[in-house]
LOPA-325295 format. One line per 2 residues: number of its first residue (from 1); their letters; for each residue x, y, z of N, C-alpha, C, CB. Coordinates in pm, 1 decimal, decimal comma. Glycine has a CB too. Example, Ala and Ser with C-alpha at 12.3 -4.5 7.8 and 13.67 -1.06 7.14 Angstrom:
BEGIN
1> as> 1319,0:-569,0:780,0:1230,0:-450,0:780,0:1320,0:-330,0:780,0:1130,8:-447,3:904,6 ~ 1285,0:-225,0:708,0:1367,0:-106,0:714,0:1290,0:3,0:787,0:1408,4:-59,8:572,5
***
This chain:
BEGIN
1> xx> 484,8:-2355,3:-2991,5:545,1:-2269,3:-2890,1:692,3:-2250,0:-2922,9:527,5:-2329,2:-2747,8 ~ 727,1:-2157,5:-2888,6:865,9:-2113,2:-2891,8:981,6:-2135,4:-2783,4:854,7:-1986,3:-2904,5
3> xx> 1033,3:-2204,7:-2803,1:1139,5:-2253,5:-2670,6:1236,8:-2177,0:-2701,1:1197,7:-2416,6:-2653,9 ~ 1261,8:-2018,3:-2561,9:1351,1:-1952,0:-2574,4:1477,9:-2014,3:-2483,9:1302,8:-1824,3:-2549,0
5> xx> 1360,4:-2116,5:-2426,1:1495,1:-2131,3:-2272,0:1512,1:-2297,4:-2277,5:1412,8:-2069,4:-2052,7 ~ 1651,1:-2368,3:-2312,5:1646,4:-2471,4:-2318,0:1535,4:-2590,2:-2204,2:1776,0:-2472,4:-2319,3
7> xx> 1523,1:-2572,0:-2042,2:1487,6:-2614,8:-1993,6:1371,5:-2524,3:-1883,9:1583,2:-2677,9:-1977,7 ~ 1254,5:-2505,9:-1909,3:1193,5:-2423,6:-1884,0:1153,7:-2433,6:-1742,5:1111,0:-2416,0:-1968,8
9> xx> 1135,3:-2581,1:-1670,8:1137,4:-2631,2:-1526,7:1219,0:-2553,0:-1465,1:1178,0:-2769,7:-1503,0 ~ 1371,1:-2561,6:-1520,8:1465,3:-2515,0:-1484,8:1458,9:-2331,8:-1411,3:1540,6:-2545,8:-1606,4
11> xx> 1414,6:-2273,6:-1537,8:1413,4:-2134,1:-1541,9:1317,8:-2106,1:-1395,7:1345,0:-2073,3:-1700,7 ~ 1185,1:-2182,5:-1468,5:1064,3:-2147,9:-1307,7:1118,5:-2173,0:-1190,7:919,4:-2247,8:-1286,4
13> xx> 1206,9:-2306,9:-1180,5:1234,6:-2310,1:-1022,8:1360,1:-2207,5:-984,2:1277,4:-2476,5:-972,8 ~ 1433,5:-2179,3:-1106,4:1551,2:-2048,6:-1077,9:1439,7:-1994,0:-998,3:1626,7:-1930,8:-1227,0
15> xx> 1356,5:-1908,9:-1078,4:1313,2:-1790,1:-1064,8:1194,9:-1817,0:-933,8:1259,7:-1731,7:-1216,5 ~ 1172,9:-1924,6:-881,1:1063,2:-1956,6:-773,2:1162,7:-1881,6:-628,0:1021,1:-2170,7:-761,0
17> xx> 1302,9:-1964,8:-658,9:1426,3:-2002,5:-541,0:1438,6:-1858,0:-548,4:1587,3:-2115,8:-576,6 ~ 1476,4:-1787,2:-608,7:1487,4:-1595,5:-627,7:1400,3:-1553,9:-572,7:1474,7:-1515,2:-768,3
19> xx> 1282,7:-1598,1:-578,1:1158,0:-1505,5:-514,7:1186,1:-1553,6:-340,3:960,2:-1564,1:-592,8 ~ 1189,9:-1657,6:-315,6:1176,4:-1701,9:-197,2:1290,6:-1655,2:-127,9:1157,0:-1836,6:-193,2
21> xx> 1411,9:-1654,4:-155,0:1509,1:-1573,1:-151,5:1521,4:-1432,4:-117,3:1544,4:-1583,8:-242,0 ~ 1411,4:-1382,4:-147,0:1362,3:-1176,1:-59,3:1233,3:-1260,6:1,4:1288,0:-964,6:-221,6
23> xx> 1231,5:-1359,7:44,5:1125,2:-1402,0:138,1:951,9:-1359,3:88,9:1169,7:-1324,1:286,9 ~ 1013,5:-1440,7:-48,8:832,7:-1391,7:-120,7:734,3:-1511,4:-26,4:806,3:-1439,8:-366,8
25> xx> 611,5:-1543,0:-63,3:525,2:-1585,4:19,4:443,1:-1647,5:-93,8:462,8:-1479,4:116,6 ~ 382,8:-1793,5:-42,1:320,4:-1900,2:-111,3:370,4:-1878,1:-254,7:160,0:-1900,4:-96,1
27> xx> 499,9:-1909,5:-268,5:541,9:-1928,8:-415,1:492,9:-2105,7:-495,1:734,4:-1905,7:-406,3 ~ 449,8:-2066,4:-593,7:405,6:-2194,7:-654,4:414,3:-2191,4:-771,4:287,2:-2236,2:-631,3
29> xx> 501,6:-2293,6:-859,0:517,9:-2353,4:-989,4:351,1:-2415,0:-1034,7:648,5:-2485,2:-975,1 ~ 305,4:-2380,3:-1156,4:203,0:-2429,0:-1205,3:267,0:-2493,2:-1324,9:94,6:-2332,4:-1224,7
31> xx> 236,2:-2614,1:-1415,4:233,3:-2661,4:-1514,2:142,5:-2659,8:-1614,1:252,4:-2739,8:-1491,3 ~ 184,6:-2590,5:-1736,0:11,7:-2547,3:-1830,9:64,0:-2589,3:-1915,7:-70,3:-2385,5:-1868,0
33> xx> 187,2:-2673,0:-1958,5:195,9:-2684,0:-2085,9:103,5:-2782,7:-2129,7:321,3:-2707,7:-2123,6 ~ 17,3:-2894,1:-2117,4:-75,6:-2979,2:-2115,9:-222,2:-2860,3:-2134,0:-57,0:-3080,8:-1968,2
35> xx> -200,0:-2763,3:-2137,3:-315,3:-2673,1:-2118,3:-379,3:-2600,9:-2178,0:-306,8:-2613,7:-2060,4 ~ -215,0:-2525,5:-2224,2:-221,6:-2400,8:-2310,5:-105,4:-2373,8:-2389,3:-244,5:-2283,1:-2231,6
37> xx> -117,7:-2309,3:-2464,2:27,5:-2248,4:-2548,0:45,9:-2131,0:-2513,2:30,3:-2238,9:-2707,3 ~ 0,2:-2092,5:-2363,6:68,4:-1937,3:-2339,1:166,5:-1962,0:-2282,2:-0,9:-1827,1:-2257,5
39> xx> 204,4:-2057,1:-2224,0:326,2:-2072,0:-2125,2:309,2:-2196,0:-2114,7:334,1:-1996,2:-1985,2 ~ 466,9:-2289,2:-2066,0:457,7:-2428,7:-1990,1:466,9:-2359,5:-1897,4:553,5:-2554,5:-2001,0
41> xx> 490,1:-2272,0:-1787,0:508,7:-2277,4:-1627,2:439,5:-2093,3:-1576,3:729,8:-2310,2:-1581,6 ~ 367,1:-2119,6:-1540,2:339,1:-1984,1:-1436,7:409,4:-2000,7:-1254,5:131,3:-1970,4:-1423,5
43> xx> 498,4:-1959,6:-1251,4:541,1:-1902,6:-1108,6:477,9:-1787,3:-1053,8:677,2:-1866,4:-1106,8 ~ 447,6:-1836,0:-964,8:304,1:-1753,9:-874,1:371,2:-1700,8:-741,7:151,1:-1882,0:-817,6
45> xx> 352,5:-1589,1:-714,3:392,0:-1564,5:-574,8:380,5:-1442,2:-501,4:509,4:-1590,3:-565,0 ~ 433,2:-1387,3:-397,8:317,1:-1264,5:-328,0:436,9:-1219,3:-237,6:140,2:-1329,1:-220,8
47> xx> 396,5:-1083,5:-259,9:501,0:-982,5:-158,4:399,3:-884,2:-74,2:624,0:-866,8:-265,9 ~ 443,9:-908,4:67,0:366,1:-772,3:140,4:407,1:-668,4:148,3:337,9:-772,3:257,3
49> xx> 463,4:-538,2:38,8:468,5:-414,2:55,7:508,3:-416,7:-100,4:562,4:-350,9:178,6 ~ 484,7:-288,1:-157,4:560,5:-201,5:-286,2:677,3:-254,7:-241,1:557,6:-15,8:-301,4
51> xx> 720,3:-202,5:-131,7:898,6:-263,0:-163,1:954,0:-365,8:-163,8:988,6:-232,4:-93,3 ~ 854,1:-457,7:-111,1:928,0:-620,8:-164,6:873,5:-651,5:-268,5:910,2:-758,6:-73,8
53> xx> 781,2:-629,7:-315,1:791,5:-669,8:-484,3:849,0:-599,7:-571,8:676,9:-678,9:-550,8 ~ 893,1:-512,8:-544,6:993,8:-467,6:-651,4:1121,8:-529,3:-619,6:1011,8:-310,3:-659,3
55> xx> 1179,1:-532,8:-501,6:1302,6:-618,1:-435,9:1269,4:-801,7:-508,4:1284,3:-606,7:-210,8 ~ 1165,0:-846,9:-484,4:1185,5:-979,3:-538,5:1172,4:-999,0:-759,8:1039,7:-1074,6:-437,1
57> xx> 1100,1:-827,1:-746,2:1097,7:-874,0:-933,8:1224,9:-828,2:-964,8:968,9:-786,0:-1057,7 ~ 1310,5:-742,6:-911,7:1454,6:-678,4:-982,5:1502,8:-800,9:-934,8:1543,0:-515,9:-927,5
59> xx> 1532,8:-887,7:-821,4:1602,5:-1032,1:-799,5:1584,2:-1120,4:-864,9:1585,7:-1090,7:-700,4 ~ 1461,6:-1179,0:-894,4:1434,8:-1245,3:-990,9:1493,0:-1176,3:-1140,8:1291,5:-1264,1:-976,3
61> xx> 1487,0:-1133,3:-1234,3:1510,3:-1077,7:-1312,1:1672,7:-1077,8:-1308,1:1434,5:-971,9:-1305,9 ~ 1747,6:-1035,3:-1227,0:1876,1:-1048,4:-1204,9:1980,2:-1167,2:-1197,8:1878,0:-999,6:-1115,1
63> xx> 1922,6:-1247,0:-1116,8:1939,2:-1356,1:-1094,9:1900,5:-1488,3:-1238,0:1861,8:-1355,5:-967,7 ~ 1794,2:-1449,1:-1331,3:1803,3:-1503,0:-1434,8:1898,7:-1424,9:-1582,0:1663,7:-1526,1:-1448,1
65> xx> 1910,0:-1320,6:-1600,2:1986,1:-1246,5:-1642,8:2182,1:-1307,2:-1622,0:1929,4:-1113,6:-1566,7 ~ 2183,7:-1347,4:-1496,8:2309,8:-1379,3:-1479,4:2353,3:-1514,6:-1532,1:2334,4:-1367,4:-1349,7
67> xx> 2218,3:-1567,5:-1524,1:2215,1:-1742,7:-1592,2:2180,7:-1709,3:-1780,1:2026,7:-1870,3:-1493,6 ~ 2189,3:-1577,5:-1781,6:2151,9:-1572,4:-1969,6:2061,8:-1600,8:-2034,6:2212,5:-1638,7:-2050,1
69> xx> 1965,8:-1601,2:-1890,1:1781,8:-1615,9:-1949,0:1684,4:-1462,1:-2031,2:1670,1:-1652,7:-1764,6 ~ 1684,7:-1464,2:-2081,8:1641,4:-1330,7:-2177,9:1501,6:-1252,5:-2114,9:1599,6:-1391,3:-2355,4
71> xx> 1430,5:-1182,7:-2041,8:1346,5:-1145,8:-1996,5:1288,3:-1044,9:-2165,2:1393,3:-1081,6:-1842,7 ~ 1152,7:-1127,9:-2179,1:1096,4:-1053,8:-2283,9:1019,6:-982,4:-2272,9:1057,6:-1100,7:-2359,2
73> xx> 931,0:-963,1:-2184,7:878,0:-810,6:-2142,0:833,0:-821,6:-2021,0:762,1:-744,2:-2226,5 ~ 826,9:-691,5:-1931,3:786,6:-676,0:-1791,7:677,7:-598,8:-1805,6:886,7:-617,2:-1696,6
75> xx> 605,5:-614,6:-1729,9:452,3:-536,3:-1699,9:423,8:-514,6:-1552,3:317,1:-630,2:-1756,4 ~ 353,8:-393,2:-1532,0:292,4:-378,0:-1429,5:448,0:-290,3:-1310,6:215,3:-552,2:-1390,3
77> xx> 352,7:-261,3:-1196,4:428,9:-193,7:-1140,0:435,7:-220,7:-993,8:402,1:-78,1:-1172,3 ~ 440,0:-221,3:-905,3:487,9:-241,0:-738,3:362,8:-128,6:-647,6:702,5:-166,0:-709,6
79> xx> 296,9:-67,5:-726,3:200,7:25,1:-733,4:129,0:-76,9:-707,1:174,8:115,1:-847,5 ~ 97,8:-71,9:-848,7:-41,0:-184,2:-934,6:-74,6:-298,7:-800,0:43,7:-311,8:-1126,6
81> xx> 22,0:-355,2:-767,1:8,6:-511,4:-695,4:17,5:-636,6:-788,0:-140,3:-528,9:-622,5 ~ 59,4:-580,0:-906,1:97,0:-681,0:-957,5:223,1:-686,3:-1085,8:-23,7:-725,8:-990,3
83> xx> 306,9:-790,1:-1067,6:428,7:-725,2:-1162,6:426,8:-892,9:-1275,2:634,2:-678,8:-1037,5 ~ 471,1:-841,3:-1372,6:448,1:-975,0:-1507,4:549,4:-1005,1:-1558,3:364,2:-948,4:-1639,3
85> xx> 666,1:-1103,3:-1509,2:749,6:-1076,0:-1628,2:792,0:-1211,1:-1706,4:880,3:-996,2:-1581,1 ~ 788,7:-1176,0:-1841,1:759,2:-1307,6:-1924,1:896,1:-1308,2:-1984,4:622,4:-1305,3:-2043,8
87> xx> 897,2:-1437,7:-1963,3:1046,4:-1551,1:-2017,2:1009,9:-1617,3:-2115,4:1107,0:-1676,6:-1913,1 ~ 879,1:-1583,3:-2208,5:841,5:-1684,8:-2333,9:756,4:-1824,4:-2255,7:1014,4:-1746,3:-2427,7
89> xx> 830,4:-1918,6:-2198,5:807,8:-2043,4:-2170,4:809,3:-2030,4:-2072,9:867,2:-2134,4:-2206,6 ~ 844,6:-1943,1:-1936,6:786,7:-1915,8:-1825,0:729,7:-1807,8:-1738,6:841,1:-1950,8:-1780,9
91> xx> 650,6:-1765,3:-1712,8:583,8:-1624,9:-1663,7:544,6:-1631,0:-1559,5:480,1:-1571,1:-1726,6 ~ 634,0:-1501,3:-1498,3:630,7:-1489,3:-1338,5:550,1:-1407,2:-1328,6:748,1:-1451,9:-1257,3
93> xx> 494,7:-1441,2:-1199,0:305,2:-1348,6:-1175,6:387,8:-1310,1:-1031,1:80,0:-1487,6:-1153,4 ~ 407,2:-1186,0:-939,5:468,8:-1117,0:-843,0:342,8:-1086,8:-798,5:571,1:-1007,2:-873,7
95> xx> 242,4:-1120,7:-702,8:134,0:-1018,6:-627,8:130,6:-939,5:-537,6:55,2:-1058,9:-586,1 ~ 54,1:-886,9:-490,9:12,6:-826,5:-369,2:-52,9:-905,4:-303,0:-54,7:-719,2:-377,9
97> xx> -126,7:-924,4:-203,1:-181,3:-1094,6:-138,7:-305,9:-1040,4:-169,6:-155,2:-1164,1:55,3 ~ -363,4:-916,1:-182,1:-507,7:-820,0:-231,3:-522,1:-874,8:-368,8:-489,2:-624,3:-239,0
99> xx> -443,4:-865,7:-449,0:-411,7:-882,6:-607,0:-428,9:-1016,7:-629,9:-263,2:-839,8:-657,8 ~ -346,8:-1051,5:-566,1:-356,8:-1255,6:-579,3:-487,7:-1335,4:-586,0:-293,6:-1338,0:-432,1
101> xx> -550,7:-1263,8:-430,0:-718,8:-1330,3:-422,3:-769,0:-1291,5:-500,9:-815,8:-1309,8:-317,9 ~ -779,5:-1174,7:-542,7:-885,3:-1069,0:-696,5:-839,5:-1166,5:-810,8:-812,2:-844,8:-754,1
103> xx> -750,7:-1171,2:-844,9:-720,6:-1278,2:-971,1:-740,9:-1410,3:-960,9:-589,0:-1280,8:-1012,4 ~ -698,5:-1460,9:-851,3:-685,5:-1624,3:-827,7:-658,1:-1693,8:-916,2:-786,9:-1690,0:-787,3
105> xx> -488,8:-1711,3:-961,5:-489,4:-1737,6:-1113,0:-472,6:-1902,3:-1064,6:-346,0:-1648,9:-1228,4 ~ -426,1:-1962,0:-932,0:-477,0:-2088,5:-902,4:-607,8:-2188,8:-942,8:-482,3:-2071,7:-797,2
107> xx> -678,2:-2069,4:-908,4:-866,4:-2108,9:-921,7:-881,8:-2107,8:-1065,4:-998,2:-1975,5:-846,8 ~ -833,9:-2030,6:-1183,3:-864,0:-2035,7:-1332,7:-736,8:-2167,7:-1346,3:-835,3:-1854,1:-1437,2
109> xx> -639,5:-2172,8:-1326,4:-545,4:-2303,8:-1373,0:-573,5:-2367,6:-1249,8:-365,3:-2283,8:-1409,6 ~ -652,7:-2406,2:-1222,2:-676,3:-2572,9:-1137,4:-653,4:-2663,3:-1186,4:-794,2:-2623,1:-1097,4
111> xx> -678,0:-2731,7:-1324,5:-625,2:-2822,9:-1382,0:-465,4:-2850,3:-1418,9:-692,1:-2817,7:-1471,2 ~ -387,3:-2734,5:-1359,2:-265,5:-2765,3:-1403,2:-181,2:-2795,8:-1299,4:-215,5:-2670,9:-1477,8
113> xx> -85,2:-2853,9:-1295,1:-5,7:-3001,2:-1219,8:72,0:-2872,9:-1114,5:144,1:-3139,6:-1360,0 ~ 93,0:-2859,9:-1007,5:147,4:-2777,3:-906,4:271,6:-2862,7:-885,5:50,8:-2750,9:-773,4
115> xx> 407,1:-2782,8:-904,3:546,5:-2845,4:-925,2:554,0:-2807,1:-746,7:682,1:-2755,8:-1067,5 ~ 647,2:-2928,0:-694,2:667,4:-2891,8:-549,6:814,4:-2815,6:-542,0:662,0:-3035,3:-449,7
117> xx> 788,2:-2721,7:-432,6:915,3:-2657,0:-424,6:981,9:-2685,3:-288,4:898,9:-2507,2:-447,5 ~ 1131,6:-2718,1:-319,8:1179,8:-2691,9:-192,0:1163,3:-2610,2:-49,7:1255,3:-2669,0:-221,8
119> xx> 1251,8:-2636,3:42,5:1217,6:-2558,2:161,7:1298,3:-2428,5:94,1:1275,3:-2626,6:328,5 ~ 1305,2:-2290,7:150,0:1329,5:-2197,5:167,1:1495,3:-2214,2:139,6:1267,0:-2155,9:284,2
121> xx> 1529,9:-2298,1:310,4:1678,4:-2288,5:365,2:1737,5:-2433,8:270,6:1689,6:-2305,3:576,5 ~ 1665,6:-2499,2:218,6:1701,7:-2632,4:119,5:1747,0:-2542,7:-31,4:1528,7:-2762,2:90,8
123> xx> 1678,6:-2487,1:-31,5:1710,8:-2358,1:-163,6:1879,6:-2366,5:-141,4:1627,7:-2146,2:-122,2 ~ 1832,2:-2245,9:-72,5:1986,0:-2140,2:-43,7:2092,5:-2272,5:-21,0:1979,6:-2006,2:144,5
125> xx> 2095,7:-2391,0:60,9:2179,9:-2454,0:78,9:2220,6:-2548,7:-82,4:2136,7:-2522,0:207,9 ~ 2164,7:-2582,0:-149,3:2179,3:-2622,1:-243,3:2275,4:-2540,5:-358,5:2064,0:-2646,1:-263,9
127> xx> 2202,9:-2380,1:-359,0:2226,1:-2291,9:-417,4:2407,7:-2271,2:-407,4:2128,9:-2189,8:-365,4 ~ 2399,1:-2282,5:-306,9:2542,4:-2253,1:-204,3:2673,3:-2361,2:-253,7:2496,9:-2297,6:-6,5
129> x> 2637,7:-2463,3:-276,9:2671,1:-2572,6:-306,6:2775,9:-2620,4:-437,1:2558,6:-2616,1:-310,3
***
């Protein structure tokens, strides 16, 4: 595997705290590096309208951009219900909550270790900090 991002935990929980941050919904860190060589971390998470997932993938994206994390390609659209955007060593999955159940990328990575995330307002206060 290719380590674009020194600490890849790091990057997923940036990019978890960003999503939760436009008030994304059941955000969850998965661990696959034990799994697979497509990724160590899938960040999982769900917006109810076109316009908050595009609001939480341009935030996310922004918000790692400012930390000098390299976004290597984006997929999908705010349409679709589902947006992709890959960091090499971590890949953010943006749903629709329609999109999410149809895929259930939980139910195909069950075997992989679910990273716990802070509260919401534990985020931002930390963040703040």
């Amino acid at each position: 595997m290719v380590f674009l991002n020194k600490n890849s935990l790091a990057v997923a929980k940036m990019a978890a705290a960003a999503a939760e941050e436009k008030k994304a919904k059941d955000t969850v860190i998965l661990k696959l590096s034990k799994l697979t060589l497509i990724a160590d971390y899938f960040v999982i998470t769900s917006g109810g309208s076109e316009p908050q997932l595009k609001a939480i993938s341009n935030f996310i994206m922004r918000k790692l951009k400012e930390n000098k994390i390299r976004l290597l390609h984006y997929e999908g659209k705010p349409e679709t219900g589902w947006i992709l955007l890959d960091y090499g060593d971590v890949i953010v999955h943006i749903f629709s909550r329609e999109k999410r159940d149809f895929y259930d990328l939980e139910y195909i990575w069950q075997e992989a270790k679910k990273i716990r995330l802070l509260k919401r307002k534990k985020i931002l206060k930390e963040e703040k900090q």
